[in-house]
Backbone as CSV, one residue per row, in Angstrom:
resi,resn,N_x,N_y,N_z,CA_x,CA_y,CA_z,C_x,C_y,C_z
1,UNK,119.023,-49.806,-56.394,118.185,-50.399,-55.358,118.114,-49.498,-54.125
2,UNK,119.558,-49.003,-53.707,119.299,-48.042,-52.596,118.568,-46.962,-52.936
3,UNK,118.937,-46.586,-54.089,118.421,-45.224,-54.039,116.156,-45.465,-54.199
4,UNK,115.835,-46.745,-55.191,114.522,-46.681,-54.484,114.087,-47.141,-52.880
5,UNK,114.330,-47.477,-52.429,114.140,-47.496,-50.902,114.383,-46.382,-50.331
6,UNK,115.186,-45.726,-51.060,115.297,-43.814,-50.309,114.060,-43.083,-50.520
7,UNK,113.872,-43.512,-51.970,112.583,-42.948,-52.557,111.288,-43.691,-51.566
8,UNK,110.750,-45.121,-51.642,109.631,-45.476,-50.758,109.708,-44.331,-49.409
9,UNK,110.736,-44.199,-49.052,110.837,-44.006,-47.458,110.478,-42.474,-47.973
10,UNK,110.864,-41.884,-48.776,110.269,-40.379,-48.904,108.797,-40.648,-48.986
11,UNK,108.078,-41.447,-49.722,106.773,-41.091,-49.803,105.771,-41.288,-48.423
12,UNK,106.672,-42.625,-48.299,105.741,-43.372,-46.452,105.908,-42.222,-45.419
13,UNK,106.523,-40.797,-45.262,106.507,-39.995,-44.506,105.590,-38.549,-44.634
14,UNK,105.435,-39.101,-45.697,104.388,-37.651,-46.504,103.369,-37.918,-45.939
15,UNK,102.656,-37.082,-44.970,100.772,-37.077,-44.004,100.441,-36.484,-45.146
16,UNK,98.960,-36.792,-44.765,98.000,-36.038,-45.673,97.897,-34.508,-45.533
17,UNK,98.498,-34.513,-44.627,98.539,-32.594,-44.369,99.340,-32.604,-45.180
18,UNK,99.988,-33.329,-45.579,101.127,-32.300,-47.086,100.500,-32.042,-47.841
19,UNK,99.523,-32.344,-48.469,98.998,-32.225,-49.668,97.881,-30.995,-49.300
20,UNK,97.406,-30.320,-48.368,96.852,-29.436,-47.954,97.497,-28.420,-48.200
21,UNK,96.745,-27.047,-48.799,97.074,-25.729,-48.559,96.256,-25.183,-47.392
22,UNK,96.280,-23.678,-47.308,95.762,-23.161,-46.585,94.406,-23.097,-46.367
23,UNK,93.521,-22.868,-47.550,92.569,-23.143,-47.577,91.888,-24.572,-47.034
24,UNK,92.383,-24.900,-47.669,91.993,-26.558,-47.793,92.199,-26.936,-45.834
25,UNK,92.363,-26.432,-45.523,93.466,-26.843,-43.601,92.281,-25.711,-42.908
26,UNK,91.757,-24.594,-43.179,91.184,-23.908,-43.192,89.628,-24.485,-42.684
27,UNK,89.260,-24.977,-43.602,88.195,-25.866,-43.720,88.036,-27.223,-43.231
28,UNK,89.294,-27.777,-42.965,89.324,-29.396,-42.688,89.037,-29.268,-41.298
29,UNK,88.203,-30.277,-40.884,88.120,-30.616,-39.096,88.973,-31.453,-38.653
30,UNK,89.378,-32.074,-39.468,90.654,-32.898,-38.807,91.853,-32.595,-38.230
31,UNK,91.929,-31.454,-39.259,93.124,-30.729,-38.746,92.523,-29.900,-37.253
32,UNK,91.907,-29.389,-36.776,91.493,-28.869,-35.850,91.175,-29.647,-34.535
33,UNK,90.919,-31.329,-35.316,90.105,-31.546,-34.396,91.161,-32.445,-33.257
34,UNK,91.183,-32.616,-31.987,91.988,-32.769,-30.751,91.885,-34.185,-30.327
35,UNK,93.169,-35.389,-30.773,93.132,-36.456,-30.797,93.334,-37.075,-29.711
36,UNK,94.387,-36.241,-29.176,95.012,-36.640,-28.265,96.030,-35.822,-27.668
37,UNK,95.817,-35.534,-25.617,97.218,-35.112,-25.066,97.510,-35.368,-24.300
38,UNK,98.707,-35.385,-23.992,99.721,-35.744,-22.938,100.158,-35.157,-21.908
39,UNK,100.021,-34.773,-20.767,100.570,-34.187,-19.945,101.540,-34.809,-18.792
40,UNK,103.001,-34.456,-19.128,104.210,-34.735,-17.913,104.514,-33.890,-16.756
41,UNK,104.715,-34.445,-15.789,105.231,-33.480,-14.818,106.758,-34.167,-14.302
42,UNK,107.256,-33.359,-14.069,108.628,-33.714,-13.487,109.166,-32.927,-12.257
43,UNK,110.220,-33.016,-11.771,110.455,-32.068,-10.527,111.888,-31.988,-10.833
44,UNK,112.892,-30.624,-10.700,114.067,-30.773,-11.114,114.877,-30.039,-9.729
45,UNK,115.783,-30.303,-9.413,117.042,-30.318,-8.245,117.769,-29.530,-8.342
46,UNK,117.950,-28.400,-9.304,119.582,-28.071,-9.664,119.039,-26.839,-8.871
47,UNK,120.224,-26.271,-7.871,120.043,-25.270,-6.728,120.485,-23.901,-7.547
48,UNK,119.858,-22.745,-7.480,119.952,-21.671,-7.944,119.871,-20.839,-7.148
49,UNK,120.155,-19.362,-7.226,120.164,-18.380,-5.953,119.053,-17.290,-6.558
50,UNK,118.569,-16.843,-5.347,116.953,-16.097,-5.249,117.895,-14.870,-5.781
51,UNK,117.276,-14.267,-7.292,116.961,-12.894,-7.422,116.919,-11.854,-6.421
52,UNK,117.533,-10.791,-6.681,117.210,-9.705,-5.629,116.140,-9.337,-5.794
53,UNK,115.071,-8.926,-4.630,113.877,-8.766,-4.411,113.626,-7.087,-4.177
54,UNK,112.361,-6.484,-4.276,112.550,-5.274,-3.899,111.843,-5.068,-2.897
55,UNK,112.095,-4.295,-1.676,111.229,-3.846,-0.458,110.584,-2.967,-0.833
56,UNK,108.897,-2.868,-1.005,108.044,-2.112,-1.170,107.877,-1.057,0.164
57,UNK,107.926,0.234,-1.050,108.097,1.651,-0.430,107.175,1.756,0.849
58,UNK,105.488,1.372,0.876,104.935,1.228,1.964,104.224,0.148,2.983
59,UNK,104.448,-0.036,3.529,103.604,-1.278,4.182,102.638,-0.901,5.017
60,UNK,101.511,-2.064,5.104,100.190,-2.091,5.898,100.709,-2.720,7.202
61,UNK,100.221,-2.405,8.464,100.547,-3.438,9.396,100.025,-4.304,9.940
62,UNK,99.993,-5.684,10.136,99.228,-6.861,9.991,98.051,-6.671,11.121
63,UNK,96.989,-7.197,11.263,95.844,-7.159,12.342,96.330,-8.046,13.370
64,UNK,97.157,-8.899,13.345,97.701,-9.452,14.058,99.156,-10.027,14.333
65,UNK,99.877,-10.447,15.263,101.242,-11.411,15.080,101.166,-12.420,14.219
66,UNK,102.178,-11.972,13.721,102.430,-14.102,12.540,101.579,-13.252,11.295
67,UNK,101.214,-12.336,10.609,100.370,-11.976,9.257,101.839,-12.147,8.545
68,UNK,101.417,-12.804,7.100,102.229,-12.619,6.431,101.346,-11.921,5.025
69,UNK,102.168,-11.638,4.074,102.150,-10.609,3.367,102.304,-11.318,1.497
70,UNK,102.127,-10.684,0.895,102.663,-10.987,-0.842,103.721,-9.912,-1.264
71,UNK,104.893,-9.972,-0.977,105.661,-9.170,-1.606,105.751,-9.029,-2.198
72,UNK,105.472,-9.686,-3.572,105.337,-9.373,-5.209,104.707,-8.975,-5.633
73,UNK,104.153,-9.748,-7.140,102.991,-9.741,-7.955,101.593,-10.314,-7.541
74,UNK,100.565,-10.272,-8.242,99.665,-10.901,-7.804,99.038,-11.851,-9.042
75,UNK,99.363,-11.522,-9.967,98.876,-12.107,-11.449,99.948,-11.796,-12.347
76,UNK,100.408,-12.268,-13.280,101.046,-12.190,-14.700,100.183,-12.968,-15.773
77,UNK,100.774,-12.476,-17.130,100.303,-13.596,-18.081,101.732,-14.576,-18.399
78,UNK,101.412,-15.817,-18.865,102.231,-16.496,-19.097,102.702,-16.721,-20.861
79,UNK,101.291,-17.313,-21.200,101.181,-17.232,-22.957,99.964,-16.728,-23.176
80,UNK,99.988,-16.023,-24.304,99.302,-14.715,-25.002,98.949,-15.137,-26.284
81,UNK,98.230,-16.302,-26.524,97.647,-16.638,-27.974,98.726,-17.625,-28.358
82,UNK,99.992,-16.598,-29.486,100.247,-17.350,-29.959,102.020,-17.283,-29.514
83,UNK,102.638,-16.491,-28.487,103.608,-16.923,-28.114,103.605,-16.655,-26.766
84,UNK,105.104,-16.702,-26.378,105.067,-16.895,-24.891,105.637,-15.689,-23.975
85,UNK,105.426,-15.139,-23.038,105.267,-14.156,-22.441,107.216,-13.497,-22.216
86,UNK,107.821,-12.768,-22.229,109.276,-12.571,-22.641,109.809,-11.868,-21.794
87,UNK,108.873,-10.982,-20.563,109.087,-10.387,-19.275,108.968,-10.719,-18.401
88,UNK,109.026,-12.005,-17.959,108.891,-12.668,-16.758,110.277,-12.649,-16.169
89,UNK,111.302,-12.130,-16.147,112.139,-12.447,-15.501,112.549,-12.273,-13.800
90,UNK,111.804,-11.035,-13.855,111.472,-9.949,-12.682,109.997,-10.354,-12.261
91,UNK,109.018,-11.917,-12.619,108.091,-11.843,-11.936,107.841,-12.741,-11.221
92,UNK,107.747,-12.252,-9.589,107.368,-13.246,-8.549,106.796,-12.987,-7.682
93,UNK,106.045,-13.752,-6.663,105.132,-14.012,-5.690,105.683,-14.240,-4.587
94,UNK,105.525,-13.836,-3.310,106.318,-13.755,-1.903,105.133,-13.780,-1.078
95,UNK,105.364,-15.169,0.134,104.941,-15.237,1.273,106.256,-14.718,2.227
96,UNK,105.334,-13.570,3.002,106.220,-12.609,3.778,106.126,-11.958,4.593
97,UNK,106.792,-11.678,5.619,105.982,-11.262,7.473,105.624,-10.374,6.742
98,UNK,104.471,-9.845,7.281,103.976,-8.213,6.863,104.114,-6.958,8.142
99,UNK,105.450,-7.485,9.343,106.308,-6.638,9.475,107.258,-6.955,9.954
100,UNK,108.179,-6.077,10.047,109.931,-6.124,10.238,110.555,-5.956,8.841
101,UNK,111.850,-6.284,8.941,112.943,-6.077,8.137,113.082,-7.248,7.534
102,UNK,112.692,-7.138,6.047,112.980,-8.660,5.478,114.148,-9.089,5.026
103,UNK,115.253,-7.886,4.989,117.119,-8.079,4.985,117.014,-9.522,6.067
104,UNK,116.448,-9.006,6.961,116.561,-10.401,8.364,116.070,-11.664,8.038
105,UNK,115.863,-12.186,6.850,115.140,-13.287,6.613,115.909,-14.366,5.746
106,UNK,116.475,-14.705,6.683,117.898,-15.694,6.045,117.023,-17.129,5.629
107,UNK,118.762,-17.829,5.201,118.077,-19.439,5.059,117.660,-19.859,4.659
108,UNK,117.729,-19.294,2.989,116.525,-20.092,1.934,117.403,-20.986,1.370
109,UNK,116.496,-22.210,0.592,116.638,-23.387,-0.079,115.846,-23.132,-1.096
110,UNK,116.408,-24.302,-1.776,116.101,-24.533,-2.804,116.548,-23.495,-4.482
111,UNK,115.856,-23.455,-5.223,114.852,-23.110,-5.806,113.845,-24.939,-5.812
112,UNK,112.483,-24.615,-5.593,111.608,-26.170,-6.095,111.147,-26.519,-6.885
113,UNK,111.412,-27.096,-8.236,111.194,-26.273,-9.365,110.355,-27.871,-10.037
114,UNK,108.992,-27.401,-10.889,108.294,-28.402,-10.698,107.979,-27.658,-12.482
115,UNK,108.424,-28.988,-13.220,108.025,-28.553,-14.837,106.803,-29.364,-15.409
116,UNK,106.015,-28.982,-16.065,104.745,-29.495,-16.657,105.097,-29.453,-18.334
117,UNK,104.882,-30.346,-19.010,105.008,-30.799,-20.350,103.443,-31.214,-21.055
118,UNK,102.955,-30.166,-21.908,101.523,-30.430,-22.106,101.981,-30.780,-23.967
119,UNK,101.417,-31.656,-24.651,101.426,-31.944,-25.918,100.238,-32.658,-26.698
120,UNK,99.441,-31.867,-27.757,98.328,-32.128,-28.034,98.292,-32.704,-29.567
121,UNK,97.768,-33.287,-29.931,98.169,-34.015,-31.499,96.349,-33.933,-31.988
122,UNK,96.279,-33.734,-33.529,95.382,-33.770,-34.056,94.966,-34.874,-34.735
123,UNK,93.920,-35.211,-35.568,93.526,-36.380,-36.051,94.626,-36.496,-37.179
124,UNK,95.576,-35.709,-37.511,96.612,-36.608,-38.487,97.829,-36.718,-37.920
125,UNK,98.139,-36.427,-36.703,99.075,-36.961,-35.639,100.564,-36.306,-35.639
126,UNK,99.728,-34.797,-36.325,100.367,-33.539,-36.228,100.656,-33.203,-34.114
127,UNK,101.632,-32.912,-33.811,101.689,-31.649,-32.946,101.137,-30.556,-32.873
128,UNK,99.574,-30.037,-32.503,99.778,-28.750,-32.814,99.956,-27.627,-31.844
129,UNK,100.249,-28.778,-30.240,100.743,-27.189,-29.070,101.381,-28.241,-28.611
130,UNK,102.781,-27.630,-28.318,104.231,-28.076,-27.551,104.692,-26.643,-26.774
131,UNK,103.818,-27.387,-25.582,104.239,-26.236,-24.335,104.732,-26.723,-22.928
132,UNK,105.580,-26.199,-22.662,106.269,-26.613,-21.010,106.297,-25.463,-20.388
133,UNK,106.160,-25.525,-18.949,105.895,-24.018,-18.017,106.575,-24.548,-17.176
134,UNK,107.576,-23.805,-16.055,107.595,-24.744,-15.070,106.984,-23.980,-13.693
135,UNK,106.581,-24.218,-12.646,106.632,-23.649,-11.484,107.711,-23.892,-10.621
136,UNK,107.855,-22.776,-9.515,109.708,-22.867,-8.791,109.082,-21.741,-7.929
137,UNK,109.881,-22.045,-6.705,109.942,-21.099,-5.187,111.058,-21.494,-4.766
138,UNK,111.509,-20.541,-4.078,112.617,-20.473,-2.861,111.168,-20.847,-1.622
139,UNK,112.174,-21.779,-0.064,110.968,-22.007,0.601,112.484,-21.902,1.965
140,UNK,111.797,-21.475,2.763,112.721,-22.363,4.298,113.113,-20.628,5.001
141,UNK,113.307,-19.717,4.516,113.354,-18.467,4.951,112.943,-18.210,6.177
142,UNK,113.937,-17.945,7.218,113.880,-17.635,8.694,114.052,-16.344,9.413
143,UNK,113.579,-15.590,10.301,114.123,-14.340,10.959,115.521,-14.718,11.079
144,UNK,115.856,-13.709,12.330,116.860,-13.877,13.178,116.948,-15.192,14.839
145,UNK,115.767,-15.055,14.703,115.662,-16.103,15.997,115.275,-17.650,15.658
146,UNK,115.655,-17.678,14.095,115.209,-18.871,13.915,113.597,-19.305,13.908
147,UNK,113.085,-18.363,13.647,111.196,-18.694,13.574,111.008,-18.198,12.476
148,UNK,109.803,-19.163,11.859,109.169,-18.786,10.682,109.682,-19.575,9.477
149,UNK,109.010,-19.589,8.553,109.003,-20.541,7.309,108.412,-19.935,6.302
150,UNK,108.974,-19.154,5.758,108.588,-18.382,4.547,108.815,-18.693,2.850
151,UNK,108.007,-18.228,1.878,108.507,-18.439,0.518,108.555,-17.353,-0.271
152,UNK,109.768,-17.212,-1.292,109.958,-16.144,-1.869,110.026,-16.414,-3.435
153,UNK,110.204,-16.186,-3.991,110.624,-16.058,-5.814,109.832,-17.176,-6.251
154,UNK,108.804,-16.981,-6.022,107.213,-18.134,-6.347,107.088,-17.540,-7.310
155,UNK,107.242,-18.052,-8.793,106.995,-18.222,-10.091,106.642,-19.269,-11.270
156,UNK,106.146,-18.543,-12.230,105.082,-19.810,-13.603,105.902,-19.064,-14.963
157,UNK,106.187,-19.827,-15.576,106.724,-19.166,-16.817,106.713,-20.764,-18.055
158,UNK,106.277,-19.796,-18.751,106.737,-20.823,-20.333,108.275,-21.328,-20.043
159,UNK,108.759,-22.275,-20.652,110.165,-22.290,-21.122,110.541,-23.047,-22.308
160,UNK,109.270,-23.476,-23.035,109.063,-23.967,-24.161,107.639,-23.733,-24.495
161,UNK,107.379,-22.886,-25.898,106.069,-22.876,-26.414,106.148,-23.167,-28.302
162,UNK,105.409,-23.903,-28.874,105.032,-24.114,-29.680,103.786,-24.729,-30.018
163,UNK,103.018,-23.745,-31.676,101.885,-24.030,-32.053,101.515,-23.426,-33.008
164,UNK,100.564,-24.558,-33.750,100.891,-24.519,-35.265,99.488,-23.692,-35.580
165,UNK,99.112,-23.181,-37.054,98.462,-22.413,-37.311,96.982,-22.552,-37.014
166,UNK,96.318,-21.496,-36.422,95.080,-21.929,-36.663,94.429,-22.122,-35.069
167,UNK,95.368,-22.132,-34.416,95.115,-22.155,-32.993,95.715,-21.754,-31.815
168,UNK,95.050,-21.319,-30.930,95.059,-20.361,-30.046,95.410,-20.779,-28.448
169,UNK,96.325,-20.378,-28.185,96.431,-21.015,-26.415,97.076,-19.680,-25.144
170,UNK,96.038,-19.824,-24.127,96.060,-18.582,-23.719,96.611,-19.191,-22.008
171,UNK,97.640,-18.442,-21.199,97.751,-19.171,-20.270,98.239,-18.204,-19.312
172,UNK,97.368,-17.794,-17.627,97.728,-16.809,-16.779,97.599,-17.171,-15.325
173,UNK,98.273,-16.495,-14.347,98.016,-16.998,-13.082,97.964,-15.843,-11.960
174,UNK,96.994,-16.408,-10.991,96.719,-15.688,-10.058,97.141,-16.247,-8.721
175,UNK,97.365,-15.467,-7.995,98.246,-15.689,-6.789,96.778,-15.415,-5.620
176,UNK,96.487,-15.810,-4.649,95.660,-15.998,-3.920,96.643,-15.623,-2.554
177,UNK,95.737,-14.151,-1.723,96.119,-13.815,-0.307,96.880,-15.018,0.650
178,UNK,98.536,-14.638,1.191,99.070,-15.954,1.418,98.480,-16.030,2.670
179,UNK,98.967,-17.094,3.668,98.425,-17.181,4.586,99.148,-17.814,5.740
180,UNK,98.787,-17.998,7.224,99.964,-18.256,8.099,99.294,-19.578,8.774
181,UNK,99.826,-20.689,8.264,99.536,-22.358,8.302,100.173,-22.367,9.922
182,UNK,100.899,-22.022,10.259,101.583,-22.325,11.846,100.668,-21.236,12.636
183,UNK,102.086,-21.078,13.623,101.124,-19.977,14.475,101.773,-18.944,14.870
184,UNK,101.151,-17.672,15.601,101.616,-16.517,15.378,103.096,-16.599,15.503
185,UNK,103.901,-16.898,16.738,105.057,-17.019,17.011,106.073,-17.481,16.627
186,UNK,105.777,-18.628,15.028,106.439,-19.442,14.528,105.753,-19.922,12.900
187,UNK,105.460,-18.698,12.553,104.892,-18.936,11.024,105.545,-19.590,10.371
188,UNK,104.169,-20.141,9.348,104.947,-21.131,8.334,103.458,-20.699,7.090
189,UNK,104.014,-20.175,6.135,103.623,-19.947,4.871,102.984,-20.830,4.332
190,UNK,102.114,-20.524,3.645,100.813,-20.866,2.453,100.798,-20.269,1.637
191,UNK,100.665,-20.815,0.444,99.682,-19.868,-0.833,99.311,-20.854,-1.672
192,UNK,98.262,-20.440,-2.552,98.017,-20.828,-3.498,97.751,-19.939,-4.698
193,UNK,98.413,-20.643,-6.316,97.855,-20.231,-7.438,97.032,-20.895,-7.599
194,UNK,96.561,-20.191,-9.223,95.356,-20.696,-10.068,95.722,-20.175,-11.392
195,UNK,96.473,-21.418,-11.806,96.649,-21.394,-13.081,95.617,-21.243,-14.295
196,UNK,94.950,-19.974,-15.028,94.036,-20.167,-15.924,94.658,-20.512,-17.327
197,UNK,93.819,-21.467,-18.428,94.375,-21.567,-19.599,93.028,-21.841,-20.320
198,UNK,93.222,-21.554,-21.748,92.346,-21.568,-22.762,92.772,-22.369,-23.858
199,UNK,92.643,-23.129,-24.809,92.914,-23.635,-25.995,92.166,-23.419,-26.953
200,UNK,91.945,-22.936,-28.259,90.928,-22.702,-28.916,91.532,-22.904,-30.504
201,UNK,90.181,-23.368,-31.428,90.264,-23.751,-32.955,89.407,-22.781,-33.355
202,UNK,89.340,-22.672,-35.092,88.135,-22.499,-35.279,86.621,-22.756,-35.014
203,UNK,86.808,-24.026,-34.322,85.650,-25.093,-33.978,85.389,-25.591,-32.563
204,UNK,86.312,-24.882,-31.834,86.093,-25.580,-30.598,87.282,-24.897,-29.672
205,UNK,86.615,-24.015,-28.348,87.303,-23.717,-27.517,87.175,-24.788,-26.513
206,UNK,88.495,-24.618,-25.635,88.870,-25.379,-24.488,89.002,-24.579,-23.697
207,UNK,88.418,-24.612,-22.098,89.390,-24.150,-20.920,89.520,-24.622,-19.521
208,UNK,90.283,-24.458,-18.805,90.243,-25.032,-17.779,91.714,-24.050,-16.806
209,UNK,91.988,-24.797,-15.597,92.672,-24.101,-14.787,93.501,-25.608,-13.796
210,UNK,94.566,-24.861,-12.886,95.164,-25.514,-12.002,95.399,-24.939,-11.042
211,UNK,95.403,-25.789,-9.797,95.558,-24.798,-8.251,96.864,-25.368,-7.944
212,UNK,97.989,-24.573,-7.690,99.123,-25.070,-6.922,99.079,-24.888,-5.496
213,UNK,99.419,-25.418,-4.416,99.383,-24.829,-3.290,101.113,-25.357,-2.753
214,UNK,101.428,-24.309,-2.363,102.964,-24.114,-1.643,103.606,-23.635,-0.144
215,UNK,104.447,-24.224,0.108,104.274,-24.039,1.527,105.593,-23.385,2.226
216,UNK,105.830,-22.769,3.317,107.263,-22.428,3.734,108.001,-23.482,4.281
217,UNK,107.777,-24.874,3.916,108.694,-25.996,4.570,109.214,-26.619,3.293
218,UNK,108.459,-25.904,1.972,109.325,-26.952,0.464,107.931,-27.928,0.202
219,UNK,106.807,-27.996,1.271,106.100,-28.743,0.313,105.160,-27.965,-0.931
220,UNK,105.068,-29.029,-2.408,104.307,-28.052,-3.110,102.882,-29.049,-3.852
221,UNK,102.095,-29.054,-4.039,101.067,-30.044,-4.265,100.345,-29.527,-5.007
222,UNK,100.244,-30.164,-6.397,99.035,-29.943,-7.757,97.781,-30.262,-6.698
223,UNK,96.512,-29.543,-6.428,95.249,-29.713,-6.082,93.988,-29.765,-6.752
224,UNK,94.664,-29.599,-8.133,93.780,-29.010,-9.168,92.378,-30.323,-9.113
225,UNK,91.218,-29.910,-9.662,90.539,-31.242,-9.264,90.418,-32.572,-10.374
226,UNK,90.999,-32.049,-11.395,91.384,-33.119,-12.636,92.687,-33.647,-12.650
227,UNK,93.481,-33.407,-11.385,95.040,-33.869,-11.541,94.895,-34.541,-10.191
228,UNK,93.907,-35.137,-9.384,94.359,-36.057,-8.544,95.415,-36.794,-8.050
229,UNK,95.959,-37.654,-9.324,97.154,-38.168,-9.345,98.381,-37.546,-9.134
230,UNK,98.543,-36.190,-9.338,99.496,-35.397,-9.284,99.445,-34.481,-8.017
231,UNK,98.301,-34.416,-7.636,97.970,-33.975,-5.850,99.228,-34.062,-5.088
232,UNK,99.514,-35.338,-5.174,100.710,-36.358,-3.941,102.031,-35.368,-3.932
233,UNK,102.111,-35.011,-2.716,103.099,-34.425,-2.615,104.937,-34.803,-2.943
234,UNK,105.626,-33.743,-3.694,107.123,-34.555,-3.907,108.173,-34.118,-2.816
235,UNK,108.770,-35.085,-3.579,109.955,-35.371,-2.631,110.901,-33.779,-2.669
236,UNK,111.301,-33.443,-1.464,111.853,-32.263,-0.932,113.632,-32.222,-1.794
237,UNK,113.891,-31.988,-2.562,115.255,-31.953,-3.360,115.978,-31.157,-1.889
238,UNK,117.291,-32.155,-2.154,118.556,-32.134,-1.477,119.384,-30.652,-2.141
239,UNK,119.357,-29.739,-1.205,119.960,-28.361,-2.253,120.619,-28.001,-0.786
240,UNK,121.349,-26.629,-0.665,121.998,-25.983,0.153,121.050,-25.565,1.134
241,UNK,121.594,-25.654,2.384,120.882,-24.953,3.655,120.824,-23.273,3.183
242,UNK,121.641,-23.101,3.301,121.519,-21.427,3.374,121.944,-20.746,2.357
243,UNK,120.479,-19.955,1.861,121.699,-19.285,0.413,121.045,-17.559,0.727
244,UNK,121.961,-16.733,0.607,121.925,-15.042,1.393,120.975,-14.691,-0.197
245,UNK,119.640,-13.926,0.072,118.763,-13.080,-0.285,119.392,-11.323,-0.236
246,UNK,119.411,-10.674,-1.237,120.036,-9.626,-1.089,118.295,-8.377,-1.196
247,UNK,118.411,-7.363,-0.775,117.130,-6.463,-0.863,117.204,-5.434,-1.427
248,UNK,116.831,-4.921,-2.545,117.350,-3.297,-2.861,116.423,-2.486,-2.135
């Protein structure tokens, strides 16, 4: 008796994609076709210390007091079709005086680290993209006199990618000129990304994008214009006042 009830329960788990080969999956729209997805966001707390950064060999000097600067990158890719990008470790985005000595720029918090969970299911209620990225900055960065509000180690990375045959997911971001939200004497940092992404079947491409905008006080806000709901700014995680930035 047990052992047929082992048996029912083997067959009641068998989808009709089992019985598919390649061909046959090849040709089917069902399998391709996009039933349903899910997208989570979460925000996570656990305090980490900013990467050493590098001081670029030359600098421009700002047109005015209070200019801040991009010390980093300006674009990376994230995912590349069909996996996920494996050199990101060293890639980040910096709102940053664009002059003085940035050794002098104490007082960062955080990391703010904001994870997105995207999961798409087909008409037989297959998985066929299981991807999480998260975004994260250091924010609160001060001179010596206590002025200014800067952000440093502003980064997008996979940290989970999966996806099944047959389809394509492409995902990159651009960093947008930062900018000085306060005023000359007492800057406080801006930027925004623009998350681009693609999804594609044999039968049907997808694409679309997301705007993050981030700030030198810890606030960070989805603006994108299909994430309304996720606009609302979060709550500022409880982490260490001061954690020392080292410069090579």
């Amino acid at each position: 008796m047990n052992y047929l009830k082992t048996a029912l329960s083997a067959i009641l788990v068998i989808s009709p994609f089992s019985f598919l080969g390649a061909e046959d999956i090849e040709n089917d729209p069902s399998y391709f076709t996009i039933a349903d997805t899910v997208v989570n966001v979460r925000e996570v707390e656990a305090p980490e210390t900013p990467v050493n950064l590098v001081i670029p060999e030359t600098k421009i000097a700002p047109a005015a007091a209070g200019a801040i600067i991009n010390g980093g990158a300006q674009a990376w890719n994230i995912v590349n079709g069909g996996q996920a990008s494996s050199n990101l470790s060293h890639t980040y985005a910096s709102a940053l005086p664009g002059w003085g000595n940035w050794h002098n720029i104490t007082g960062w918090r955080g990391p703010k680290k904001v994870v997105y969970e995207l999961k798409s299911k087909n008409l037989y209620g297959m998985t066929v993209l299981d991807v999480e990225y998260e975004v994260s900055f250091f924010y609160g960065g001060h001179d010596q006199e206590n002025k200014g509000l800067y952000i440093t180690n502003f980064t997008a990375k996979a940290t989970r990618f999966s996806i099944k045959w047959g389809f394509k997911y492409y995902m990159d971001i651009r960093i947008s000129d930062p900018m000085n939200v306060g005023t000359p004497d007492n800057p406080l940092a801006y930027m925004q990304a623009d998350l681009n992404w693609s999804f594609s079947s044999p039968i049907k491409t997808t694409r679309g994008f997301q705007t993050y905008a981030v700030r030198g006080d810890g606030m960070f806000r989805d603006i994108s214009p299909d994430t309304s709901k996720m606009a609302e700014e979060l709550v500022l995680p409880e982490v260490p006042e001061n954690i020392s930035v080292e410069w090579n």
